[in-house]
TORNU-83894 format. One record per atom (N, C-alpha, C, CB): x, y, z. Coordinates in steps of 0.1 Angstrom, whole numbers, plus 5000, padded with zeros to 4 digits. Glycine has a CB too. Layout:
BEGIN
XYZ...
# end
This chain:
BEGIN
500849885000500050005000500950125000499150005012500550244998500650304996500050505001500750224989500350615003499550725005500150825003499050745016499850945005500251075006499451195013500451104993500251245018499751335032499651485024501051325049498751595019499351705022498651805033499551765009499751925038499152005049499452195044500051955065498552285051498952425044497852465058498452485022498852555062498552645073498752785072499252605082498052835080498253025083497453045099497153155068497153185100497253225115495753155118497553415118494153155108493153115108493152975102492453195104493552955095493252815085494052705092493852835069493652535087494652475092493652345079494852465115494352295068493952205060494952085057493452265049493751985057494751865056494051765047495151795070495151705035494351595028494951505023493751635019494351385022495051275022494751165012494951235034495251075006494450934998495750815008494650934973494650725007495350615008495450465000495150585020495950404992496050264988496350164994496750244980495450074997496549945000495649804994496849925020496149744994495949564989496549454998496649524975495549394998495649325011495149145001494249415026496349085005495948945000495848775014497348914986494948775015494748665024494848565023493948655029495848445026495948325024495848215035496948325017494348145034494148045050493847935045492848075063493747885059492947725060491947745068493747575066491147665065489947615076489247525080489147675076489947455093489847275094488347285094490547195112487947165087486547155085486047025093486147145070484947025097484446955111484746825113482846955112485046745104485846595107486946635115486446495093487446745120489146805125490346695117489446805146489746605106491646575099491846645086492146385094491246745080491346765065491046965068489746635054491647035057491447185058491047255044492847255063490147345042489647395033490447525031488347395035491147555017492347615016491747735011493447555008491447855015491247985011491648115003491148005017491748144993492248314993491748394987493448364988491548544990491148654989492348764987490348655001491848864979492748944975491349104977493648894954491849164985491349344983492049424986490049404990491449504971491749644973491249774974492349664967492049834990490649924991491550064992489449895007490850164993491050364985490450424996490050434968491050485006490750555013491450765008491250455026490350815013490650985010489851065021489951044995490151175026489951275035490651375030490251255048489251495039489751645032489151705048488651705013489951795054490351845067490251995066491651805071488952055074489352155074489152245088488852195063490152315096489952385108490052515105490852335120489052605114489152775116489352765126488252885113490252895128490252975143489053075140491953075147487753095149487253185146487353275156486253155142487853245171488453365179489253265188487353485188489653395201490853325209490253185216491553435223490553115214489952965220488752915218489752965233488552965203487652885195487852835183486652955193487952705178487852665169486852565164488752635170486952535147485752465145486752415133484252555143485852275131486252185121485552075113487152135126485752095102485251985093485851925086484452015085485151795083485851695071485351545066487151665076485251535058484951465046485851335044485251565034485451205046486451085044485351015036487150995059486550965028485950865021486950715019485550945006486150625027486750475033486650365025486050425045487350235029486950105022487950005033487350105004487049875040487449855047487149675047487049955056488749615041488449495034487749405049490049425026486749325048486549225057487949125065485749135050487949135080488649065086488748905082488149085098489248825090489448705086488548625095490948665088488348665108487148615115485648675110487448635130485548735106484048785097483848735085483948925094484948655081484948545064485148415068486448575051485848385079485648225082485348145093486748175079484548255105484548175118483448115116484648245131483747985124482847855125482747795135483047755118482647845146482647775158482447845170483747715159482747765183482747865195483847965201482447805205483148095200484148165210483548215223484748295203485248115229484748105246485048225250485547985256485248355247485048435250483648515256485548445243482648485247481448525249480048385252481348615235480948315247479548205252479048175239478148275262479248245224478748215209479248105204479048315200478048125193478448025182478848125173477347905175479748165164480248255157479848165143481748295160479648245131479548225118479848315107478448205117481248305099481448385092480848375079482448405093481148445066480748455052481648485043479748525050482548375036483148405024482948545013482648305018481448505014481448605003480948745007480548544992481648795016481348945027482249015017482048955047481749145013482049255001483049375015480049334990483849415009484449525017483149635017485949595009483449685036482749805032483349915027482249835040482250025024482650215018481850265019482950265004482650385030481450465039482150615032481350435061481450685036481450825032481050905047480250855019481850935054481851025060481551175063482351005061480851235070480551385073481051395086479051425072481951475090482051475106482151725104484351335113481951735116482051875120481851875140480651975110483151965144483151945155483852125160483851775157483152125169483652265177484552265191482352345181485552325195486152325204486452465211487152255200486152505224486152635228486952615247484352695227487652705251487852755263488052875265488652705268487952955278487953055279489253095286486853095284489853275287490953235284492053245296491153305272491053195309492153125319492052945319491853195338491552895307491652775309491152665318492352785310490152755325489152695337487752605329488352865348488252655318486552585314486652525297484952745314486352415297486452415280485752325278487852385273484852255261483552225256484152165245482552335253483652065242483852015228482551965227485051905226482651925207480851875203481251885190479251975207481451695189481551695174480451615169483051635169479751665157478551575148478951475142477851655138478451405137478751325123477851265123479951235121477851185105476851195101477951025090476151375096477550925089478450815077477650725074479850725080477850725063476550585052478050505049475150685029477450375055478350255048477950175044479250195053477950145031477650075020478449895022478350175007477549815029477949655034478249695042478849565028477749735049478249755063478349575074476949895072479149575078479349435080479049415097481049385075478449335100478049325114477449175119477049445117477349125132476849035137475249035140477549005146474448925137472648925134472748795146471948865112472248825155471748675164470748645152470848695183470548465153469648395148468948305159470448315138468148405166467548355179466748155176465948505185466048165163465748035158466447945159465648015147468047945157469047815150470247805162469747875131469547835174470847835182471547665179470347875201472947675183474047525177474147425192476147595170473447345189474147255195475247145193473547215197476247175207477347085205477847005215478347145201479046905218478846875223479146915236478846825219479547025240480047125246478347195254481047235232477547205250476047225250475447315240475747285264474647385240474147475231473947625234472947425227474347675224475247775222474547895214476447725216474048025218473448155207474548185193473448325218473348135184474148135172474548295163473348035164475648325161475748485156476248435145476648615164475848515132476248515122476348665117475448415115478048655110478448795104477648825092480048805099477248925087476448965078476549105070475348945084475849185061476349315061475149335051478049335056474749485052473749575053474049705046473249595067473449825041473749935036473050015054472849945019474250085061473650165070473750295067474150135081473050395082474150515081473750505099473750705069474550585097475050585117475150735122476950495122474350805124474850935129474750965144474051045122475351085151475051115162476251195166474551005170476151225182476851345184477751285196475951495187479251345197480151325212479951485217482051265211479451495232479751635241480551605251478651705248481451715253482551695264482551825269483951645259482651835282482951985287483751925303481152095288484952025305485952015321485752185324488151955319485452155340485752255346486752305358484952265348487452405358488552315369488252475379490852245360487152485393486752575398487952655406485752535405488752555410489652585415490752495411489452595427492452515413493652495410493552335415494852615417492652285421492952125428491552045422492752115450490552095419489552065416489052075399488852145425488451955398488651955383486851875382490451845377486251915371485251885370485151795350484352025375484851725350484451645330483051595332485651475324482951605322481351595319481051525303480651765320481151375303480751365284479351285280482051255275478851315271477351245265478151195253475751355261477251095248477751035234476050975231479250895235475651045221474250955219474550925196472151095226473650785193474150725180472850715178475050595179472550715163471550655159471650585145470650745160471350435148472050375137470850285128473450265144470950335113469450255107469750175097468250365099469350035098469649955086468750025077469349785088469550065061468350115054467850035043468550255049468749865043467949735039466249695042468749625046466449735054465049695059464549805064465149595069464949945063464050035070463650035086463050015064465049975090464949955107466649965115464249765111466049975124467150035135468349845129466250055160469249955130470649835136470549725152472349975140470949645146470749565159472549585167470149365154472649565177474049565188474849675186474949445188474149825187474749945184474049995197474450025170475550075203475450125218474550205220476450185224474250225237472950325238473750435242471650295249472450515243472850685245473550655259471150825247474950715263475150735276475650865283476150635279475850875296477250995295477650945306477051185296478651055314479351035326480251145332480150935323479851175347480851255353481651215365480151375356482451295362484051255368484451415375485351205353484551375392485051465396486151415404484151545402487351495407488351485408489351605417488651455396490151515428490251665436492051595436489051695457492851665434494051645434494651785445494451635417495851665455496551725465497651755464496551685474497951855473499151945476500151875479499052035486501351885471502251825475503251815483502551815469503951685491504651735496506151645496503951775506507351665505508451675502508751515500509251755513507851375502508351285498507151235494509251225504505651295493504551245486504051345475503451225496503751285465503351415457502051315450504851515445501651385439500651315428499451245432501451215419499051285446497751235452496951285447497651235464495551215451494551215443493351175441494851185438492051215445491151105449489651175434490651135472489351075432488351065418487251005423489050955404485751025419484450955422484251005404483251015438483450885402482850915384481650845390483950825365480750845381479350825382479050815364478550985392478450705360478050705341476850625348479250615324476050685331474850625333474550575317473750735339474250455318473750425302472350375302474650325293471650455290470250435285469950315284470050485274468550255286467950125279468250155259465950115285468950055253468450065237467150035236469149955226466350125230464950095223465250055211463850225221466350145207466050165194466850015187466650335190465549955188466449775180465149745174467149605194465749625163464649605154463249565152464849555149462349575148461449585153460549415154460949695145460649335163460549205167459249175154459949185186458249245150457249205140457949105130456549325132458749175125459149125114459549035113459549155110460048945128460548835130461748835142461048795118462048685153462548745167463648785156462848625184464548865166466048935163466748895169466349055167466248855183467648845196466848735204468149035209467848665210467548615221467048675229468248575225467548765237466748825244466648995246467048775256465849075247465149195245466649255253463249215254466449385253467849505255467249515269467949675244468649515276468349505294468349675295470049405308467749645311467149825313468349925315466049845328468250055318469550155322470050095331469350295329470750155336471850135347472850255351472650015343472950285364474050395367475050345371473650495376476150375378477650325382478150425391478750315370478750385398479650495409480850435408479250505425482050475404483450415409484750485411483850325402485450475419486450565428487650495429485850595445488650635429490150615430491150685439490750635417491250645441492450745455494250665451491750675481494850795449496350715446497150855451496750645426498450795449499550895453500950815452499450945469501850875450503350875445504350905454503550975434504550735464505750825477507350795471505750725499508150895470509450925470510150815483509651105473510750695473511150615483512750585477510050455485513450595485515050595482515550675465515550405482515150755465514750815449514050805438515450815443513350655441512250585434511050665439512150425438510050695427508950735430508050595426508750875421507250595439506950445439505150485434507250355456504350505427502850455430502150415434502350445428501150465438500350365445498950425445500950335462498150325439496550385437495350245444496150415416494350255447493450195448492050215441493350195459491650125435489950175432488750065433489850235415487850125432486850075436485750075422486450155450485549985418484649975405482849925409485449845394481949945406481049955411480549965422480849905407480450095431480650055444479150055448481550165453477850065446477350045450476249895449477350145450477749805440477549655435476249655430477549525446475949725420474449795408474549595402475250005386473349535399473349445394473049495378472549345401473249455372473149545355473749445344474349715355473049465331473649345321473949465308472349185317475049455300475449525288474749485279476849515285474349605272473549525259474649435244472549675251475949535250476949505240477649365242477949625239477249335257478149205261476949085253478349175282477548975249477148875252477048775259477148855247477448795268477348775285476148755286477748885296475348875282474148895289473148845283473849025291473148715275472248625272471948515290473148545256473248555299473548415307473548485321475148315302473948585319474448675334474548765334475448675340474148825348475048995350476449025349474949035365476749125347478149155347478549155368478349325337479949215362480549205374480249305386481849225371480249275399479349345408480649405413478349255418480649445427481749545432482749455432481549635447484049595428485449465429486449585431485849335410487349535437488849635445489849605433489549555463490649765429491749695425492549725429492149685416493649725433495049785442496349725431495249695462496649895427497649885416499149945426497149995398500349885416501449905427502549995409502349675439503250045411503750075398505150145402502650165389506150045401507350105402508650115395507650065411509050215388509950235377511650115378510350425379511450075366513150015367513850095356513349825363515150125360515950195355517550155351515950275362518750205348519650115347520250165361520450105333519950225370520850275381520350105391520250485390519350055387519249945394520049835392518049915394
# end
């Protein structure tokens, strides 16, 4: 493969543009279910990627930006030949030979501002991308696999004409010199426009805040630190519409909020700055299932759990 980068700047402008080539040739096996004999594979693509970049300064600590990509994104090797279980998730995985690269066309525009002691700053970028085969996993709630291992929710890779839009917000406040405030939403909305229906296993609306109080240092402690975050993610509604036939094993689990906390600090031990943090991940042990896990065909996720991290530099003076 192949590309070329160009860039042109001044005191308002800032543009950037790009193409990329590459070719990609795949050469496998794939033991086929007697496990003594292999089915010998290859695949050759080539895909053209391009973007066009453009940022203003429109005053002191404001900027804004747009840009234009245009993608192609040959299919993996596990989305063309998996056949079996991954004990990762509890599936039966199913890939498809004949999966077409996708090519999406991108719209993105995003704004960035602070004011000008730096106490406060905002971001919010849009976008907007139609991808053409868009390639993704379809539970086949009907055909779950039995093996002899037991039986297993069957997913099969597949691909669709989508578009996927929606927005990231971010905003930090920091009230005072120790105190630091973040704040982000991310909401998507993704439509198969094969069928005139929502995408199936596309995240829900969430956000999350994170406040954070960092201490004063001193002559053999410094970089202390104590964090509480709090996220909350939406129930997905927005999934296909069961009429037309089941989708999923089972229906999209409800919201759920989170609380989880860190306290750390950095003691100066024989010139070694040693770390040391603790945290606490779900503290108020929320029972809650991910819509994105497939876990959550079988179980909840993980309830409260401690971690205690230790982190100490090696050097050659050692």
């Amino acid at each position: 493969g192949g590309y070329y980068i160009g860039k042109w700047s001044n005191k308002k402008w800032d543009l950037q543009a790009g193409i990329r080539y590459d070719n990609k040739n795949l050469f496998t096996n794939r033991i086929l279910s007697n496990g003594m004999s292999f089915d010998e594979y290859s695949f050759n693509f080539s895909t053209v990627a391009s973007s066009f970049n453009a940022g203003y300064k429109i005053a002191a600590g404001w900027k804004t930006n747009a840009s234009i990509t245009m993608a192609t994104r040959a299919p993996q090797v596990n989305e063309l030949l998996s056949n079996g279980i991954h004990h990762g998730s509890a599936t039966y995985e199913t890939g498809d030979i004949h999966l077409s690269p996708e090519r999406s066309f991108n719209l993105n525009w995003g704004n960035t501002w602070s004011n000008k002691s730096k106490t406060f700053s905002g971001e919010l970028n849009l976008y907007s991308n139609r991808i053409n085969h868009f390639i993704y996993q379809q539970p086949k709630p009907n055909d779950p696999v039995l093996t002899i291992a037991g039986a297993f929710p069957l997913l099969v890779y597949q691909q669709n004409d989508a578009r996927l839009q929606g927005f990231d917000l971010s905003a930090k406040w920091i009230p005072i010199k120790q105190l630091e405030w973040e704040f982000n939403y991310s909401l998507l909305r993704a439509r198969n426009l094969d069928s005139s229906d929502w995408l199936i296993r596309m995240p829900a609306d969430r956000f999350r805040n994170n406040l954070s109080f960092n201490f004063k240092d001193g002559k053999k402690i410094n970089s202390s630190y104590f964090s509480a975050e709090y996220s909350y993610v939406f129930k997905q509604t927005r999934t296909p519409d069961e009429s037309k036939g089941k989708q999923d094993y089972k229906e999209a689990p409800g919201a759920y909020g989170l609380i989880n906390a860190d306290v750390g600090t950095t003691i100066l031990y024989k010139s070694f700055p040693l770390s040391l943090s603790i945290g606490v991940r779900n503290v108020l042990n929320t029972s809650y299932r991910d819509y994105l896990n497939s876990m959550r065909y079988f179980t909840d996720e993980t309830g409260r759990s401690f971690q205690f991290r230790i982190k100490i530099p090696i050097t050659h003076k050692i």
